[in-house]
DRENBA-994244 format. One record per residue (C-alpha): x, y, z; residue number from 1; residue in three letters. Coordinates in steps of 0.001 Angstrom, whole numbers, plus 524288, in hexadecimal, padded with zeros to 5 digits. Layout:
<nodes>
<node x="X" y="Y" z="Z" i="NUM" aa="ALA"/>
...
</nodes>
This chain:
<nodes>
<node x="1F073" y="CB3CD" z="19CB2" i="1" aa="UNK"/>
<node x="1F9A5" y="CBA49" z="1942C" i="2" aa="UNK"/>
<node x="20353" y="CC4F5" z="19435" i="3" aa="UNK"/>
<node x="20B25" y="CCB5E" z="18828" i="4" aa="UNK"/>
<node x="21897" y="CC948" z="18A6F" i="5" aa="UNK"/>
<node x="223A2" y="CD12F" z="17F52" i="6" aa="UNK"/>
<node x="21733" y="CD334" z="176C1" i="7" aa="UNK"/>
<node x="211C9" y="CC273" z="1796B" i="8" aa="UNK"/>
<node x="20695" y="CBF08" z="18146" i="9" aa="UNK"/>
<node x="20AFE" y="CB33A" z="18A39" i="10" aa="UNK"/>
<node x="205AD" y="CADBB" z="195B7" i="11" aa="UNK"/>
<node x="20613" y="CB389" z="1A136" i="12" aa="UNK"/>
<node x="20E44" y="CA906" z="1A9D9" i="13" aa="UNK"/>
<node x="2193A" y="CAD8C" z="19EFD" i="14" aa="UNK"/>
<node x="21933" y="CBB0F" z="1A1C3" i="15" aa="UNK"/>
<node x="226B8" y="CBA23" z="1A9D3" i="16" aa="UNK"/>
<node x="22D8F" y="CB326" z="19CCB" i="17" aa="UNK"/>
<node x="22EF8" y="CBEE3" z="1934D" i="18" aa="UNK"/>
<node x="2374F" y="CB84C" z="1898F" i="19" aa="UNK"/>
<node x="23A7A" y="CADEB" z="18202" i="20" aa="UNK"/>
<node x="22DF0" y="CA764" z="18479" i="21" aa="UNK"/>
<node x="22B59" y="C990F" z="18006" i="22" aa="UNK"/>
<node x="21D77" y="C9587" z="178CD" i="23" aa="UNK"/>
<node x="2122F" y="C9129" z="17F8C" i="24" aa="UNK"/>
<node x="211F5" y="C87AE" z="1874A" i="25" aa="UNK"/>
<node x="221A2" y="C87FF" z="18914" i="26" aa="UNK"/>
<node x="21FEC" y="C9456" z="18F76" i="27" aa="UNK"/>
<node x="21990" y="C8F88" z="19B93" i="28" aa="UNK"/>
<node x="226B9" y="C8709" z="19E2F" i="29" aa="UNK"/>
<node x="22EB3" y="C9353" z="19AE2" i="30" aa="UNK"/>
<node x="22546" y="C9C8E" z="1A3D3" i="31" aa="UNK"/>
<node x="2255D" y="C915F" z="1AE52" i="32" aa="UNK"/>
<node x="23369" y="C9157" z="1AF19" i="33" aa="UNK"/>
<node x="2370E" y="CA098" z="1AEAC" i="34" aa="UNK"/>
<node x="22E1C" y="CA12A" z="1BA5E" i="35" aa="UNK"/>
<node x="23B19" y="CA425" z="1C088" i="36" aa="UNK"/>
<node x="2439A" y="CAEB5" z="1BCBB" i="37" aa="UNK"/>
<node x="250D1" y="CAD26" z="1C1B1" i="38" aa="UNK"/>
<node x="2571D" y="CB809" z="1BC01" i="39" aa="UNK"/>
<node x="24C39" y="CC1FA" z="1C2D2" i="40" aa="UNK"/>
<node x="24A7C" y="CB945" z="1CF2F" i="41" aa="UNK"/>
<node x="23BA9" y="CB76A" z="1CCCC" i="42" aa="UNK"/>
<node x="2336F" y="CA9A6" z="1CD78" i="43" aa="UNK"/>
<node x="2259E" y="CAADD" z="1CAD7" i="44" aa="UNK"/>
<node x="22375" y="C9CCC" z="1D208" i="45" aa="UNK"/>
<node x="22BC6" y="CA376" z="1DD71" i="46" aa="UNK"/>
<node x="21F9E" y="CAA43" z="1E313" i="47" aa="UNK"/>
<node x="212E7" y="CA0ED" z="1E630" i="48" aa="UNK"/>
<node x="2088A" y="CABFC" z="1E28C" i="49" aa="UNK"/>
<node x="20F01" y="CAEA8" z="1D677" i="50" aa="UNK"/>
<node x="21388" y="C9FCF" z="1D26B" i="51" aa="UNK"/>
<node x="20429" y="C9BF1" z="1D278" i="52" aa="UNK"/>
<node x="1FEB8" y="CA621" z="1CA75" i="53" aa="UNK"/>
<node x="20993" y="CA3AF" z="1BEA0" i="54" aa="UNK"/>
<node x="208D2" y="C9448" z="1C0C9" i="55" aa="UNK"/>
<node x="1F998" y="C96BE" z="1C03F" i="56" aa="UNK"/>
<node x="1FBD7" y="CA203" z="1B4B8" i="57" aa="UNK"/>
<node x="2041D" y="C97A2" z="1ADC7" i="58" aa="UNK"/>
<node x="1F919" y="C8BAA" z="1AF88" i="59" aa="UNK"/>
<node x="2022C" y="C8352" z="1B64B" i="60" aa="UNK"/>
<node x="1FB78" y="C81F5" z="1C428" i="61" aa="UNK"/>
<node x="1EE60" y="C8632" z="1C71C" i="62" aa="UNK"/>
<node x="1EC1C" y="C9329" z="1CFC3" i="63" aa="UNK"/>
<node x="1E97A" y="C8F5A" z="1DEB0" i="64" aa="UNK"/>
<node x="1D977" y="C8D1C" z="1E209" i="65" aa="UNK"/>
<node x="1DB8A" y="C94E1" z="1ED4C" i="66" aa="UNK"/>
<node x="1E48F" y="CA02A" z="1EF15" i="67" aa="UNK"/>
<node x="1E007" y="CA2C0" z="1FB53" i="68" aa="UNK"/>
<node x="1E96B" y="C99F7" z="2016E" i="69" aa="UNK"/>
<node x="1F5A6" y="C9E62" z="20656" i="70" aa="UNK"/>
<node x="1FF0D" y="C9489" z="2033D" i="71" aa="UNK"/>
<node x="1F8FD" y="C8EDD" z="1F8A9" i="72" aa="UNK"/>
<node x="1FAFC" y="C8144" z="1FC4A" i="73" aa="UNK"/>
<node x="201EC" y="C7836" z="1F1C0" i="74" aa="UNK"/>
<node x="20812" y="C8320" z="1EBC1" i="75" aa="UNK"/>
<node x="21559" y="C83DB" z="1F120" i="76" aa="UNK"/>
<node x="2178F" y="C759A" z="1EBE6" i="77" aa="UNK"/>
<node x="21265" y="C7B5F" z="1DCD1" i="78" aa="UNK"/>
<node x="21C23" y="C869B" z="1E01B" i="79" aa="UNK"/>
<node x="226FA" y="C7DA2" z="1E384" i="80" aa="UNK"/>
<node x="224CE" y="C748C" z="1D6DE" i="81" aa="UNK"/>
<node x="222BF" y="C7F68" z="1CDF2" i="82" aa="UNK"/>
<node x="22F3F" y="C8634" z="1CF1C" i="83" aa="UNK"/>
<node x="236B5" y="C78B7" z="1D039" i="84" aa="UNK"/>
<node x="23054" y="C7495" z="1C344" i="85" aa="UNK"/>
<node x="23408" y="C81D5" z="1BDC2" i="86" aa="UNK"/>
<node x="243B3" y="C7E25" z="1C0C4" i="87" aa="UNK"/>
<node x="24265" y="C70B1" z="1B94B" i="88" aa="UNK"/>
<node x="23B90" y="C778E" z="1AD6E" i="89" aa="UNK"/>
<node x="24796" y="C80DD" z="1AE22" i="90" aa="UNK"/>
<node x="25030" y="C7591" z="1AF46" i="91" aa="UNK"/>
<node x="2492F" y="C6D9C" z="1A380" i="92" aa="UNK"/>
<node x="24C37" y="C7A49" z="19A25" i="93" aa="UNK"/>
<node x="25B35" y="C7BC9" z="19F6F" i="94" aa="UNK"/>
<node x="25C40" y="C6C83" z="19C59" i="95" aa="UNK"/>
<node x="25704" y="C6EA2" z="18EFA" i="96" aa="UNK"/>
<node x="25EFF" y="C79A1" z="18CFD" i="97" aa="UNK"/>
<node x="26A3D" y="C72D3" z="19178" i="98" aa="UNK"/>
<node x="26CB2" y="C730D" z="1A00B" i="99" aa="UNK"/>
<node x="26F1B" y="C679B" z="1A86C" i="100" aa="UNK"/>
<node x="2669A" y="C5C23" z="1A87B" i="101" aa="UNK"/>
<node x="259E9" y="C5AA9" z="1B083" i="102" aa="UNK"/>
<node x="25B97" y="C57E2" z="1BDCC" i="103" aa="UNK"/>
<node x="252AB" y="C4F30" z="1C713" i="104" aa="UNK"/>
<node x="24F8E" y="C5C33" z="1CF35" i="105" aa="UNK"/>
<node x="24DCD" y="C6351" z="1C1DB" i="106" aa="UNK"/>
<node x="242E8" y="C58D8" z="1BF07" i="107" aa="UNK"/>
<node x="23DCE" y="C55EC" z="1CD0E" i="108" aa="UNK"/>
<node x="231C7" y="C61DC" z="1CABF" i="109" aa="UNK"/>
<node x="22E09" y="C5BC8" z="1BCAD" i="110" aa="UNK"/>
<node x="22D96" y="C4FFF" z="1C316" i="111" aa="UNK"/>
<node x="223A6" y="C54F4" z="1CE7C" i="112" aa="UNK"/>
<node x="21AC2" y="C5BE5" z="1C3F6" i="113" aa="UNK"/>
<node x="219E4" y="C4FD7" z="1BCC6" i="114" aa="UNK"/>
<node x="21598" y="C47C8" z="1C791" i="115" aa="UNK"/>
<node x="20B7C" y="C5332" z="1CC46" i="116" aa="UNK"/>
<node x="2072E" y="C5681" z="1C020" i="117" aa="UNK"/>
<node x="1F90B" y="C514E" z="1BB42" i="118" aa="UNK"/>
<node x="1F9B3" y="C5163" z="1AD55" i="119" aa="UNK"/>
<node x="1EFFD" y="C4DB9" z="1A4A6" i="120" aa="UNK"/>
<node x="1EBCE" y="C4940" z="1973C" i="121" aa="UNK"/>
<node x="1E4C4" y="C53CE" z="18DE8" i="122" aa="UNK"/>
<node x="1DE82" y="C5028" z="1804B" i="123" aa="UNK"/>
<node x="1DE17" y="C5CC8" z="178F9" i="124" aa="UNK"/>
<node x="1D42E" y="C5F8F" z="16CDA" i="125" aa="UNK"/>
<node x="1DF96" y="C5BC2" z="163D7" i="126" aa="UNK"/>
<node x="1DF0A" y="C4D62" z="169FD" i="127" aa="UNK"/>
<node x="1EB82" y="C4E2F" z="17095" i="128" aa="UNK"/>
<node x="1ED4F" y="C4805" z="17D15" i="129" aa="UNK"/>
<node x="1F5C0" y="C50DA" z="18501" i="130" aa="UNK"/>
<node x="1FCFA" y="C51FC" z="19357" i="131" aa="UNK"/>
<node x="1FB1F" y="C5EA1" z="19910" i="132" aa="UNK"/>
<node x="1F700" y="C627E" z="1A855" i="133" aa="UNK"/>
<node x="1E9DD" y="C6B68" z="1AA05" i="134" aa="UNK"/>
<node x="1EB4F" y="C79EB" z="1A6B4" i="135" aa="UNK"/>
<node x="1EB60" y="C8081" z="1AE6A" i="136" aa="UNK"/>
<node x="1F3F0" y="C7639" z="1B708" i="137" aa="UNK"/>
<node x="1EB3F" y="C729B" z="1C2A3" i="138" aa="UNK"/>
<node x="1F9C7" y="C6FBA" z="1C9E4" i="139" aa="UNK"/>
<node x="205FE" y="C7600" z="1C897" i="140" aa="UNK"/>
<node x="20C1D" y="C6773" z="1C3F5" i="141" aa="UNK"/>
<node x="20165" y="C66EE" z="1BA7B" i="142" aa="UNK"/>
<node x="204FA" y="C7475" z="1B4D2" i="143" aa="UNK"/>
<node x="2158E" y="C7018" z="1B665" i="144" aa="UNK"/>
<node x="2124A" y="C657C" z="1ADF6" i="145" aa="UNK"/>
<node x="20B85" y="C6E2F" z="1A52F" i="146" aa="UNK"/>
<node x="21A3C" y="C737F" z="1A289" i="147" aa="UNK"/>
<node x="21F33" y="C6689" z="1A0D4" i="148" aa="UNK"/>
<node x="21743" y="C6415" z="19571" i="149" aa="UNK"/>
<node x="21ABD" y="C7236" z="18F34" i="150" aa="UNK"/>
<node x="227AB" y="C6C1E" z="18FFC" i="151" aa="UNK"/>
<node x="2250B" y="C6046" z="18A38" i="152" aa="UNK"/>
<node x="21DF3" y="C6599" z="17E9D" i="153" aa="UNK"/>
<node x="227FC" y="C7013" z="17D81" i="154" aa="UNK"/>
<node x="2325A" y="C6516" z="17F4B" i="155" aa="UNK"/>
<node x="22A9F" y="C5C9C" z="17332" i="156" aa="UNK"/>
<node x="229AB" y="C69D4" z="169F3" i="157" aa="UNK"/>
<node x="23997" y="C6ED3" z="16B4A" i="158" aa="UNK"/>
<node x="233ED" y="C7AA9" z="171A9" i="159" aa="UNK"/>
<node x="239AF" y="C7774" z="18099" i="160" aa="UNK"/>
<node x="249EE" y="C77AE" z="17BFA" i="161" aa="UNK"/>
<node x="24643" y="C8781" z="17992" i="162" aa="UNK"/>
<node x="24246" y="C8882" z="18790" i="163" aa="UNK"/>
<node x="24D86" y="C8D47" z="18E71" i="164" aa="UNK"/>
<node x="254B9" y="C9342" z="19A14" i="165" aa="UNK"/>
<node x="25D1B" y="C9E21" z="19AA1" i="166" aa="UNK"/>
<node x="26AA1" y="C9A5D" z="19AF7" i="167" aa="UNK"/>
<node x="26EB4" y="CA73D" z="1A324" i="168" aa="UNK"/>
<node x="26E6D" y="C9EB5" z="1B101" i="169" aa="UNK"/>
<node x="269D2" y="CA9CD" z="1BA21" i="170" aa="UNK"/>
<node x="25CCD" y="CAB5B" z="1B13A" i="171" aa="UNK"/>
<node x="257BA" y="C9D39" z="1AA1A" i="172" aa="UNK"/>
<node x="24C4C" y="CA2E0" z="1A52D" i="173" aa="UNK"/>
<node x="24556" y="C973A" z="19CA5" i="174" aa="UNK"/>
<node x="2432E" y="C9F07" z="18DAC" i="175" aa="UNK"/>
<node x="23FF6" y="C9911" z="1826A" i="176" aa="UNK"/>
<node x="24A80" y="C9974" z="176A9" i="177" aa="UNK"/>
<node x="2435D" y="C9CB5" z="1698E" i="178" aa="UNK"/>
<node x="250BE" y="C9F1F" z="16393" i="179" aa="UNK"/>
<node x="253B8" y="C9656" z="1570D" i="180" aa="UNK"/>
<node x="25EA7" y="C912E" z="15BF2" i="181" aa="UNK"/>
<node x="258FE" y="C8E0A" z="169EC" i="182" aa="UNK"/>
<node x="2656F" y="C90C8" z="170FF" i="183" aa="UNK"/>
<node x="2604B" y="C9C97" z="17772" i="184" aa="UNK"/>
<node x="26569" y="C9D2B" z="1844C" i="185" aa="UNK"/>
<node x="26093" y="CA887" z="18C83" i="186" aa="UNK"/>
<node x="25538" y="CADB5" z="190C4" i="187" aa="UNK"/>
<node x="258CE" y="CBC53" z="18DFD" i="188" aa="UNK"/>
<node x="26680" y="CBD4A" z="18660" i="189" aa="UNK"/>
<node x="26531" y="CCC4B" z="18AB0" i="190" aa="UNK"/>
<node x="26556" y="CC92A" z="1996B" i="191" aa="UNK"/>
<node x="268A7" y="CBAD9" z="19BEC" i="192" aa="UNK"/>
<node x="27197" y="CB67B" z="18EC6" i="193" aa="UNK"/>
<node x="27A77" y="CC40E" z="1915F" i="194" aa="UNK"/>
<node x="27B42" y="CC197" z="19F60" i="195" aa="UNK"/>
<node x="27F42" y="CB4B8" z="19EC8" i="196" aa="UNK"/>
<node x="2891F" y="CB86F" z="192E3" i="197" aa="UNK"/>
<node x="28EF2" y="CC2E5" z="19A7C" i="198" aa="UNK"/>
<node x="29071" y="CB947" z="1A6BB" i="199" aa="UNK"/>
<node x="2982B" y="CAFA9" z="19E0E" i="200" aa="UNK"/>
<node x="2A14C" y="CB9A7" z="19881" i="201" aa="UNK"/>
<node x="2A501" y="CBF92" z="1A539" i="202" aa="UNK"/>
<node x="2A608" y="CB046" z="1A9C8" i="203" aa="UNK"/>
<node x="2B122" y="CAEE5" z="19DC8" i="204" aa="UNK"/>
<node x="2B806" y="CBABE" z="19FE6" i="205" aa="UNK"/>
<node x="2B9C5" y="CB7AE" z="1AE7F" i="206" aa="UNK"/>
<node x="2BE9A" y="CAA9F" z="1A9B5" i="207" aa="UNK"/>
<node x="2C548" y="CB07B" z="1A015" i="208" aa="UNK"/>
<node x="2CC06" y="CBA5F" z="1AB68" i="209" aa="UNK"/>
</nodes>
């Protein structure tokens, strides 16, 4: 399912994005990741209900068999390990960007996917034998390692280095920089770059004082 977003059509899980979207498939890691708005105080994995219909809108876990269960059993742990993996793919931008080097507990989620994961081998009508999890994912590892590969690829082509995050620390919204220079560095200059200009300069003059 699509929606038109500023005049595009673009998939439906990336309807909270807006701007600065990065091409298909990158956009799933960007979408994935701005699942949380800090800056507006909203998490779309925050809420069960509405974490399994984008995760199952976005093909990377399977809708439950039978909703008529109250607690949904199993799903708590997805729910755990889906917003911890969203934290390390926010750390993995901020460390190509620049930040400070991968941690253990920055890794630790990867590291569960991987070992959960079921991946298999695909031969496509080109010949080429690829690695790539069912679509949609029949578990939510199998769909997280679905991203992992997006970042591989995107790693392989020079697309991932324009993946970024905000650099305004209340917001860290991951955009991606189609600039030619590729030092953009905010999500929004109009809301985030000003704000955080405007925060230094009164930082200065205080110093300055």
């Amino acid at each position: 399912m699509t929606v038109t977003l500023n005049g595009m059509n673009v998939p439906s899980w990336a309807s909270h994005v807006e701007d600065k979207l990065a091409p298909m498939p990158l956009l799933l890691v960007q979408a994935y990741v701005d699942t949380m708005d800090q800056d507006l105080g909203t998490d779309i994995l925050g809420h069960a209900d509405q974490a399994r219909a984008w995760l199952a809108d976005a093909g990377l876990r399977v809708p439950d068999p039978d909703r008529s269960e109250p607690n949904f059993p199993g799903f708590a742990e997805d729910l755990l390990l889906a917003r911890e993996v969203r934290e390390s793919l926010r750390a993995l931008i901020g460390h190509d960007s620049g930040d400070e080097p991968l941690t253990p507990d920055d890794l630790a989620p990867l590291e569960q996917v991987l070992s959960q994961a079921s991946p298999r081998l695909e031969v496509g009508v080109d010949g080429q034998v690829r690695l790539g999890p069912d679509r949609p994912a029949r578990t939510l590892a199998d769909g997280l390692l679905g991203l992992l590969l997006i970042i591989r690829d995107a790693q392989a082509d020079g697309s991932w280095d324009r993946l970024k995050l905000c650099g305004n620390p209340d917001c860290r919204w991951a955009f991606y920089d189609r600039s030619h220079s590729r030092r953009g560095a905010w999500c929004d200059m109009a809301s985030c770059g000003n704000r955080v200009k405007n925060r230094n300069l009164r930082a200065r003059r205080a110093q300055a004082s």
